[in-house]
C-alpha positions as CSV (number, residue, x, y, z in Angstrom):
1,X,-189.4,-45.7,-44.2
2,X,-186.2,-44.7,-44.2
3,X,-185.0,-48.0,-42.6
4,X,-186.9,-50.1,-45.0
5,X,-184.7,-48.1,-48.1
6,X,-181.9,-48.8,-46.8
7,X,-182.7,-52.7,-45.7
8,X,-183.7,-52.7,-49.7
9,X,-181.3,-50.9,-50.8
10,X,-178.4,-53.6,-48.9
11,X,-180.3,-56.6,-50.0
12,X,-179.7,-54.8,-54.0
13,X,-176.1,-54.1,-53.3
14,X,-175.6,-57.9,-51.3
15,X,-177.2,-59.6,-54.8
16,X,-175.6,-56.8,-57.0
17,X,-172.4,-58.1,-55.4
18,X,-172.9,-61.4,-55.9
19,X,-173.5,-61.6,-59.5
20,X,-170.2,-59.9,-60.1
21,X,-168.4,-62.4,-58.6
22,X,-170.1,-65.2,-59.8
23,X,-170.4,-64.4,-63.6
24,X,-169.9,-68.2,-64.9
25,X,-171.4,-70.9,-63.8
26,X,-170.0,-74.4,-64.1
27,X,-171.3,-75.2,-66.7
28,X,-169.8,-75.3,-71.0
29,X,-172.5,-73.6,-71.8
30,X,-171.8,-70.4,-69.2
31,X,-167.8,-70.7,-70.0
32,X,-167.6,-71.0,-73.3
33,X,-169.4,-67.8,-73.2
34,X,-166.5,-66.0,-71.7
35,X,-165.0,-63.5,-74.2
36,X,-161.5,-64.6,-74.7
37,X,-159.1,-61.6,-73.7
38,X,-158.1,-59.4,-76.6
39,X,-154.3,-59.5,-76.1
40,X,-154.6,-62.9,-77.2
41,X,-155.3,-62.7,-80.3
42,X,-153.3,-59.4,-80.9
43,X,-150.3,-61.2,-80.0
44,X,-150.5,-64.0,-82.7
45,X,-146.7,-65.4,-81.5
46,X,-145.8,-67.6,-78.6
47,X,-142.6,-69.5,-77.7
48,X,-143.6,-73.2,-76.3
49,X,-140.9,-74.5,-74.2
50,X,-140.8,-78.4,-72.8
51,X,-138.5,-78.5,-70.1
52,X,-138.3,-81.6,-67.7
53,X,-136.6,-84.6,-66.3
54,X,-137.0,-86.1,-70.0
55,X,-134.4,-83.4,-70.9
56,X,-131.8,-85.6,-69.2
57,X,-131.9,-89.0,-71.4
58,X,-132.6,-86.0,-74.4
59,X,-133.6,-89.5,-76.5
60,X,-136.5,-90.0,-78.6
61,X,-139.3,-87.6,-77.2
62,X,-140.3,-86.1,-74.1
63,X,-142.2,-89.0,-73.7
64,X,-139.0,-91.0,-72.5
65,X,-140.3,-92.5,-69.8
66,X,-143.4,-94.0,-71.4
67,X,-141.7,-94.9,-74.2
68,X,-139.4,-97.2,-72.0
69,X,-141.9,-98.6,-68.8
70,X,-144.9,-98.2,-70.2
71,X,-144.9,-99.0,-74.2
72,X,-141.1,-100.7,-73.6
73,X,-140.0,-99.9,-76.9
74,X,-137.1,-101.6,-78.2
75,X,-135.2,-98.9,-79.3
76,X,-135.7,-96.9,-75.5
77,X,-134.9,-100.3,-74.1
78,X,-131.7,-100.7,-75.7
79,X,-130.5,-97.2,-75.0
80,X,-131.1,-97.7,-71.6
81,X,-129.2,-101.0,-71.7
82,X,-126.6,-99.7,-73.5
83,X,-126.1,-96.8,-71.9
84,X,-127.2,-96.8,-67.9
85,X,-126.3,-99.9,-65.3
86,X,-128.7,-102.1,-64.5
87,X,-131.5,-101.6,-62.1
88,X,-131.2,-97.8,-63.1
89,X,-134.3,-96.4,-62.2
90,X,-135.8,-93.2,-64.7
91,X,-136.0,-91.1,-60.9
92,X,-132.2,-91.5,-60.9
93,X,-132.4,-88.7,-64.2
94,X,-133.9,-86.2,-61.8
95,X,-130.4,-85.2,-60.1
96,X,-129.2,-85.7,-63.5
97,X,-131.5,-82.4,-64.3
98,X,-129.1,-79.7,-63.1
99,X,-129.8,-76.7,-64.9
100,X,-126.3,-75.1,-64.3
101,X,-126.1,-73.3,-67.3
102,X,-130.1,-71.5,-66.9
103,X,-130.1,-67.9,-67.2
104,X,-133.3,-66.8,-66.8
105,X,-132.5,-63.4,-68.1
106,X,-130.7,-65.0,-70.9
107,X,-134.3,-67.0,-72.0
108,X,-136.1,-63.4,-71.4
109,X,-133.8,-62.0,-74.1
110,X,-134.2,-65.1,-76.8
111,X,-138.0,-64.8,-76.1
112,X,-137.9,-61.0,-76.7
113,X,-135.9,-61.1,-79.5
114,X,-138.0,-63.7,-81.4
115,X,-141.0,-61.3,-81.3
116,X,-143.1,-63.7,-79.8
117,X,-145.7,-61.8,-77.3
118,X,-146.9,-64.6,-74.9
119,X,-144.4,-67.9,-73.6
120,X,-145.8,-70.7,-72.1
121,X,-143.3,-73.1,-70.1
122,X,-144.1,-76.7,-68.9
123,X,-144.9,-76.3,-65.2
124,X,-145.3,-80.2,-65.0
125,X,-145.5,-82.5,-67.8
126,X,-146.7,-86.4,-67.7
127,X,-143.9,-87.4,-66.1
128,X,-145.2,-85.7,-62.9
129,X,-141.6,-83.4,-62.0
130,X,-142.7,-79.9,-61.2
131,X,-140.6,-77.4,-62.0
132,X,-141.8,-75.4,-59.0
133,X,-141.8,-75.8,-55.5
134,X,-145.0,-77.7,-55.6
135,X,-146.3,-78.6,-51.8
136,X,-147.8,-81.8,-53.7
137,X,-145.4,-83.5,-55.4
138,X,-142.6,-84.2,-52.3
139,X,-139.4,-84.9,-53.6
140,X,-140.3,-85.0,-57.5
141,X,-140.1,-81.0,-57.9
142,X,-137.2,-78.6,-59.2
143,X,-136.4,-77.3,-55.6
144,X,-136.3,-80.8,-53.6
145,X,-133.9,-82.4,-56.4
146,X,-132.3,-81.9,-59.5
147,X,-132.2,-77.5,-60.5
148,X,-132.5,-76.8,-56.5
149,X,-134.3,-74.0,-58.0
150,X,-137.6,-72.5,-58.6
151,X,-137.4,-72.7,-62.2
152,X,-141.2,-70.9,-62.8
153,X,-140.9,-68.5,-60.7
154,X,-137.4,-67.2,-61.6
155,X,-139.2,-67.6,-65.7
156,X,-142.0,-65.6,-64.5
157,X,-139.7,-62.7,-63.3
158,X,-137.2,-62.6,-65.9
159,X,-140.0,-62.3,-68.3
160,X,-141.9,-59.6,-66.5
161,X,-139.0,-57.5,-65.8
162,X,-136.5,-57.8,-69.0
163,X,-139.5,-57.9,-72.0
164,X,-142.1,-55.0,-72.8
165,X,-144.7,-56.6,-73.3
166,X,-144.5,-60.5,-73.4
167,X,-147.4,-62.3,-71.5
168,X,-146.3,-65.5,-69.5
169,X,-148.0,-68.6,-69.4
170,X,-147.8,-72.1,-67.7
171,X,-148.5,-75.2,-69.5
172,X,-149.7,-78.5,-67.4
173,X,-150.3,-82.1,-67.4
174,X,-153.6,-82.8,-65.5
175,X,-152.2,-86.8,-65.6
176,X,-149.4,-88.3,-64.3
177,X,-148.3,-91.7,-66.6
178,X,-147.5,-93.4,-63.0
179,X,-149.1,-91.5,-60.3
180,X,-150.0,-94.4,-58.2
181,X,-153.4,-91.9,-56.9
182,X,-154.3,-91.8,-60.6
183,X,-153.7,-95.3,-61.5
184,X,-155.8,-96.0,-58.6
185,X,-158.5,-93.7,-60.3
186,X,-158.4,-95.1,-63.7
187,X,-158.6,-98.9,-62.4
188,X,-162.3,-97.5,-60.3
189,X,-163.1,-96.4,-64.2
190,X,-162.3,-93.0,-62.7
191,X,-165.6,-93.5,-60.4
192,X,-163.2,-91.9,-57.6
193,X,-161.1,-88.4,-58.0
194,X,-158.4,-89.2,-55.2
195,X,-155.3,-88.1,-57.6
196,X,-158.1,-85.2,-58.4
197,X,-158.6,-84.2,-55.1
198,X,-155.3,-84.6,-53.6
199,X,-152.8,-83.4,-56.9
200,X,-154.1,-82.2,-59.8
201,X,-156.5,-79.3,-58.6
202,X,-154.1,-78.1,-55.4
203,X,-151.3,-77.8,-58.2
204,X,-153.1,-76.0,-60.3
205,X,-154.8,-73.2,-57.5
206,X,-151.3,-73.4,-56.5
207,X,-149.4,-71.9,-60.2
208,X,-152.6,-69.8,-60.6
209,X,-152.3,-68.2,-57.0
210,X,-148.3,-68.2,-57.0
211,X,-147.3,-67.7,-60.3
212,X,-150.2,-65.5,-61.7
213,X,-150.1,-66.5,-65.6
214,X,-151.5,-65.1,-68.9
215,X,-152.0,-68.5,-70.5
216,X,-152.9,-71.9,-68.9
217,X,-151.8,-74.7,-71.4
218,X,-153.7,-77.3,-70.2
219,X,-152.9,-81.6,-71.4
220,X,-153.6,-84.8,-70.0
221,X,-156.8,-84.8,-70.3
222,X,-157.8,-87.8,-72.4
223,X,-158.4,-90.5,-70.6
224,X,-161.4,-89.1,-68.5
225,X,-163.8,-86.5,-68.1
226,X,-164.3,-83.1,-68.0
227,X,-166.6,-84.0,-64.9
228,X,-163.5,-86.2,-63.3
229,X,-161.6,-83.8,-63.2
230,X,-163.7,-81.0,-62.3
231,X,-163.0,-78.7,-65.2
232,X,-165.8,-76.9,-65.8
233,X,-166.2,-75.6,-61.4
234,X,-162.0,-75.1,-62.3
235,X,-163.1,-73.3,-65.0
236,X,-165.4,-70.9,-63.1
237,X,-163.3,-70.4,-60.3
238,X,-160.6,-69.4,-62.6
239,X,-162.6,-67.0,-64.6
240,X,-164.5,-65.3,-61.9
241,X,-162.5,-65.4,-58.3
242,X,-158.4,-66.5,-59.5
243,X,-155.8,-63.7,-59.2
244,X,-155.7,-63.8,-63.4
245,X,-159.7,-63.8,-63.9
246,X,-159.5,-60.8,-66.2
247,X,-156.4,-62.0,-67.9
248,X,-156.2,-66.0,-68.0
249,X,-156.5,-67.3,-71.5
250,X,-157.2,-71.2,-71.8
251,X,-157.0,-74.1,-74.1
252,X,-159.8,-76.8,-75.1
253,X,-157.9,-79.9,-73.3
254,X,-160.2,-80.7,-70.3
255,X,-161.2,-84.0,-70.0
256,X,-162.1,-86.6,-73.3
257,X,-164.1,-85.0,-75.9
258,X,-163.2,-81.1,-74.8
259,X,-160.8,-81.0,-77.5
260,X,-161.6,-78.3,-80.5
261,X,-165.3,-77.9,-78.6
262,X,-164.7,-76.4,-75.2
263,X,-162.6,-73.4,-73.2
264,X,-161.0,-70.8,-74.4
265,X,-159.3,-71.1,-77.3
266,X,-159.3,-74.6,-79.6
267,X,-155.4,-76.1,-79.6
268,X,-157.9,-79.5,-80.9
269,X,-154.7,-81.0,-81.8
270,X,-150.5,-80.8,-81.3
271,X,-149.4,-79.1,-84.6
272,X,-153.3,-78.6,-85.8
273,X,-152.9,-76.1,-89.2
274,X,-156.0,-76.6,-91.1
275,X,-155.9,-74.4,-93.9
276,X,-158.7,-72.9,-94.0
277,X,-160.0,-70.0,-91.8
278,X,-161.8,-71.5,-88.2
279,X,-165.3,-70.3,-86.9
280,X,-163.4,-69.8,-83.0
281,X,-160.1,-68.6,-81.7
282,X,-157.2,-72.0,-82.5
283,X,-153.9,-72.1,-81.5
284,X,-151.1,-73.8,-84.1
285,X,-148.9,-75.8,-81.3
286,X,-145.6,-77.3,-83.0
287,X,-142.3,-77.6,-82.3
288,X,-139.0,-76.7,-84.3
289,X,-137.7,-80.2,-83.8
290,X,-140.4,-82.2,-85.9
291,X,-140.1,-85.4,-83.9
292,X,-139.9,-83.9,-80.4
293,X,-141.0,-81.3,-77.9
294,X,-138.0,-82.1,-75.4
295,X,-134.7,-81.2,-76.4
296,X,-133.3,-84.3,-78.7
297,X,-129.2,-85.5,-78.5
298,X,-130.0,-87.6,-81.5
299,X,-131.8,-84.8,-83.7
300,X,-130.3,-84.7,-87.6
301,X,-130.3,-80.7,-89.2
302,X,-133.0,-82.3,-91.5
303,X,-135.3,-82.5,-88.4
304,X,-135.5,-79.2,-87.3
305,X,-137.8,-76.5,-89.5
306,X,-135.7,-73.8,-91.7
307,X,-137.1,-70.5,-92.0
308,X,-139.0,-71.1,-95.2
309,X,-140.8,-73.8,-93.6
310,X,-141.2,-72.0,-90.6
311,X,-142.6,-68.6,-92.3
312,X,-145.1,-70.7,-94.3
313,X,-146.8,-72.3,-91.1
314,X,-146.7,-68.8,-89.2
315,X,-148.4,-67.1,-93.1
316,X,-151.0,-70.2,-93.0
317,X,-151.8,-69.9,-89.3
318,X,-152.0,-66.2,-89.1
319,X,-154.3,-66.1,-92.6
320,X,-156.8,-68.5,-91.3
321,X,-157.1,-67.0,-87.7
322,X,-154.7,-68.8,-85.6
323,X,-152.0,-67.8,-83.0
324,X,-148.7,-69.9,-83.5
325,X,-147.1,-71.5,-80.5
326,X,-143.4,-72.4,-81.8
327,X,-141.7,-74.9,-79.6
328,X,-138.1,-75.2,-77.9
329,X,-136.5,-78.0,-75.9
330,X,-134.1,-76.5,-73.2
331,X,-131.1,-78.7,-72.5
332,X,-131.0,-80.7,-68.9
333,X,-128.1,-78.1,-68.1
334,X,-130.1,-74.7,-68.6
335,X,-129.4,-74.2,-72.5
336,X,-131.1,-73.1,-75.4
337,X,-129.3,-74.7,-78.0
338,X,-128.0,-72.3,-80.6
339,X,-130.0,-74.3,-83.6
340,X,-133.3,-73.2,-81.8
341,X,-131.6,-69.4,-80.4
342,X,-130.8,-68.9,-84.7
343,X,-134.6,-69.8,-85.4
344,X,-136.0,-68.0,-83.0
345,X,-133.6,-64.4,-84.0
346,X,-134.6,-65.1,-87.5
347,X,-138.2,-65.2,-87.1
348,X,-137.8,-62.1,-85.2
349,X,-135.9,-60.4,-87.6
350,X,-138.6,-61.0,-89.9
351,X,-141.3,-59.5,-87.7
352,X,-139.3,-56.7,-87.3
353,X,-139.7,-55.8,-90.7
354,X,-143.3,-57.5,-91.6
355,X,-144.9,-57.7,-87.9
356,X,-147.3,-55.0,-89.3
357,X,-149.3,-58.0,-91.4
358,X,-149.3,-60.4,-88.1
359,X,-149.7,-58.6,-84.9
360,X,-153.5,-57.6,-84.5
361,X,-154.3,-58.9,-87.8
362,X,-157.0,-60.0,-88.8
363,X,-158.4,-62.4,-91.8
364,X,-159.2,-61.3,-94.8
365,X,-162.0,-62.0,-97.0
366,X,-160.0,-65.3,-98.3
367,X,-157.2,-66.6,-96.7
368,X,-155.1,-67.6,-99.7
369,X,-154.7,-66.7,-103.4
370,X,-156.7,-68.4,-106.4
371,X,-153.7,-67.5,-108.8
372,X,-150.1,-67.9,-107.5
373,X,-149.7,-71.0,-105.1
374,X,-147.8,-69.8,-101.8
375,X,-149.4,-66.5,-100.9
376,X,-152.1,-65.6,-98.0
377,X,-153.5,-63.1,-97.0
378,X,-154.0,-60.7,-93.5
379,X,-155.5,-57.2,-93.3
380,X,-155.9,-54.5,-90.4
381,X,-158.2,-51.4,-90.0
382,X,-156.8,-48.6,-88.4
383,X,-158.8,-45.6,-88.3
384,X,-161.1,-46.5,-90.7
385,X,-158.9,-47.4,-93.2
386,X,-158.1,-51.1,-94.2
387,X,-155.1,-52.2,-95.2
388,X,-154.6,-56.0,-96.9
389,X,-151.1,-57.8,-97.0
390,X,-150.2,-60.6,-99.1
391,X,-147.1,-62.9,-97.6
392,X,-145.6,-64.3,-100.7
393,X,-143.4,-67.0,-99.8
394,X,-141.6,-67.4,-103.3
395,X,-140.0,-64.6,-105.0
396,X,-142.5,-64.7,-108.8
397,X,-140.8,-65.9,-111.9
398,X,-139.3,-62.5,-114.4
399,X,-140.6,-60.1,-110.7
400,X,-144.2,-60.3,-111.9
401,X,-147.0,-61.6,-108.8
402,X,-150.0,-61.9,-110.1
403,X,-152.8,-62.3,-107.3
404,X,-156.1,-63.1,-108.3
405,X,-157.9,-62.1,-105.1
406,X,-157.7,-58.4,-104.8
407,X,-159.6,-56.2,-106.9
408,X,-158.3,-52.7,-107.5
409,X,-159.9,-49.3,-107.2
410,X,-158.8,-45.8,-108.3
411,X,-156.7,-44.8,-105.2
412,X,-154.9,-48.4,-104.7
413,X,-151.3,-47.7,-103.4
414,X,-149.3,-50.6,-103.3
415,X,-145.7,-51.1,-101.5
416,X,-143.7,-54.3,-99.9
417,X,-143.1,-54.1,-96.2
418,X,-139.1,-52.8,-95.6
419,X,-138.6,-51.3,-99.2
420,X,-139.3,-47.4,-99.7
421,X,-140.4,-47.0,-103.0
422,X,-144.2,-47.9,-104.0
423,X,-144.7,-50.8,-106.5
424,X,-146.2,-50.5,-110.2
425,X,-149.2,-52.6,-110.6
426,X,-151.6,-53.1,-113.2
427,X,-155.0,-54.7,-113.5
428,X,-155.4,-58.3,-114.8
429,X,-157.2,-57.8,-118.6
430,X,-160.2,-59.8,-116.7
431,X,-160.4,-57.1,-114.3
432,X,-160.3,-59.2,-111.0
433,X,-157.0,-59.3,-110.1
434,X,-153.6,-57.5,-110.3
435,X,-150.0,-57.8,-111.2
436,X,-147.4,-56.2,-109.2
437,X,-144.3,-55.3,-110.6
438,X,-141.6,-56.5,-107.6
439,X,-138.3,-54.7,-107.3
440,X,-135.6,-55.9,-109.8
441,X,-133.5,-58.3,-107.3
442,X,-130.1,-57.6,-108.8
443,X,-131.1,-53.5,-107.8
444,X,-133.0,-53.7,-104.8
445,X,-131.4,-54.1,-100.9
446,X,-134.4,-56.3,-100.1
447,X,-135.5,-56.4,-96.7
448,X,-136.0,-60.0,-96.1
449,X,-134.2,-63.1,-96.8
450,X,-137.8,-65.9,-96.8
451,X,-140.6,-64.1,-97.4
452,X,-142.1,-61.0,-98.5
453,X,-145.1,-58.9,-97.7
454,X,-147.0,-56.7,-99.9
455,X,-149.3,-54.2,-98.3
456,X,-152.0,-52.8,-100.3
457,X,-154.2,-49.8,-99.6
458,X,-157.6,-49.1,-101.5
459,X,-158.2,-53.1,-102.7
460,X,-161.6,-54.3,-102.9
């Protein structure tokens, strides 16, 4: 009897076992499932950073070398003309892509200081380069040519040992534009996975197991599907067996038709800010240089976002449920230009004083204001108590805001983030609404230069 018990009690623990390991199956249904780690959305702030061969030519976009052999545009034809002797090849920019000037420490500290909780570099874009070591991509990777450097891993550490609590992340390119194994693929009508089988998944078990990241950016997806590139077994390997399975937050680009339907969180589309508050965890991707990821020679100051633009995409994104991924282009010789190192200060400057309304927010009951254009709306419980913040992005005409939203009760208390004294407020005469007295500008040291944030206590 004794030896039955236990034979039963083995044959419990044995399928027990198994269940825990095998939690997701392959299948959208099983991993969409998957409750998306909370630090995710607590952290609300990324720093993107594109980072590749394509940072040598620093022309057009970090689509470079599509944009010459593939679409043979006229203007990337003539640069290359004009500029590089003939028969130059776009593998002769690899040694090109030196990196002297990279100080991984140095990218820590920018990241830190920006306020940003999670970066995400580009392990391999669509160009193919990794920026790793990468056993499957001889001679096109950052060690064999070019940095002679691993330029992920030494990322990876800086971040983990010079931030507090900044979670690294890796994007990647499932395609390669001229991968002869996936032009092999496509020309089958990708009825064969060779490039699949032989590239894209070892590189990718191979950042996951080396690298161990908080965020997999994927991209590249669109010209097959999820079941070419075996996303959804990935998937469940990922979530229930990788190094990161507790950890790993993903994005919705997995094969044609994934996008803004499947994974972890919906990225749908680069620079996707709709407006309006979004049923499941997004992600705003876009870039400080408007017309590029990759780091641009030929950029004008009227292409890059100022802080007024950029605190009204970060007050829209954050209002309607979003996390914003703000993008940088490294230089080919290890730089962040100081244009990008000012933005990225600023913005953290402003959290400094206002990150109460953004990290671990939540939305409110409407995102933006039915009265005065140009303010939206966060709020946060913390022991029981809900407070609701208004980021007004234009100072109000004679210091009066009027916000139609909020309704007031008999303990509202009302102050702006970074100023000590509490603000005078009065009801609207319709009795929805209030109007806030702001401090007199030509009295007050105010604490931001772009945008303000009121915090209110006791609103309905």
């Amino acid at each position: 009897m004794a030896a039955h018990c236990t034979f039963v009690f083995l044959v419990f623990l044995c399928i027990s076992v198994s269940q825990t390991l095998a939690i997701y199956q392959p299948t959208w249904a099983s991993l969409d499932a998957r409750p998306l780690p909370a630090w995710y959305d607590e952290a609300k702030i990324g720093i993107f950073m594109h980072w590749g061969v394509f940072s040598v030519p620093s022309f057009g976009s970090e689509w470079f070398w599509w944009n010459w052999k593939g679409r043979q545009l006229p203007a990337y034809v003539d640069f290359m003309t004009n500029n590089y002797r003939p028969g130059f090849t776009y593998a002769d920019f690899a040694p090109m892509f030196t990196t002297e000037f990279f100080n991984p420490k140095e990218f820590a500290e920018i990241i830190e200081a920006s306020g940003a909780k999670y970066v995400v570099l580009t392990s391999k874009h669509h160009e193919g380069f990794t920026n790793w070591p990468s056993k499957y991509s001889w001679n096109w990777n950052s060690m064999d040519v070019g940095p002679k450097r691993d330029l992920v891993g030494e990322l990876a550490a800086a971040v983990r040992t010079y931030t507090k609590d900044v979670h690294f992340g890796l994007y990647h390119s499932l395609f390669e534009w001229f991968n002869p194994l996936f032009l092999k693929d496509k020309a089958a009508n990708f009825t064969s996975q060779e490039y699949v089988q032989e590239i894209c998944l070892p590189e990718l078990h191979e950042i996951i197991e080396a690298y161990k990241p908080d965020v997999l950016w994927s991209d590249g997806d669109w010209d097959a599907s999820p079941a070419y590139w075996n996303s959804t077994e990935f998937l469940a390997w990922l979530y229930n067996s990788s190094p990161v399975k507790d950890t790993i937050v993903t994005n919705d680009r997995w094969g044609r038709g994934t996008a803004c339907r499947h994974g972890g969180y919906y990225s749908c589309q680069d620079r996707y800010n709709p407006g309006v508050l979004q049923k499941h965890k997004w992600e705003n991707a876009m870039t400080l240089d408007k017309k590029s990821w990759g780091f641009r020679r030929d950029a004008d100051l009227a292409d890059y976002y100022d802080m007024e633009e950029l605190i009204q995409v970060l007050a829209e994104t954050i209002s309607c449920g979003g996390n914003l991924l703000v993008n940088i282009g490294p230089t080919h010789d290890g730089r962040i230009v100081p244009i990008f190192e000012e933005r990225l200060r600023q913005l953290g400057s402003w959290l400094k004083v206002n990150g109460e309304a953004i990290y671990a927010s939540k939305p409110w009951r409407a995102q933006n204001d039915t009265k005065t254009q140009g303010v939206w709306y966060t709020s946060k419980t913390i022991e029981g108590t809900t407070a609701v913040y208004a980021i007004v992005l234009d100072w109000p005409i004679n210091n009066q805001l009027a916000l139609g939203v909020p309704i007031a009760t008999n303990q509202t208390m009302i102050k702006m983030l970074g100023y000590s004294n509490l603000l005078r407020w009065q009801p609207m005469a319709s009795g929805s609404g209030l109007i806030i007295t702001m401090p007199p500008l030509n009295q007050a040291q105010l604490p931001c230069k772009w945008a303000w944030v009121i915090k209110m206590q006791a609103v309905k």
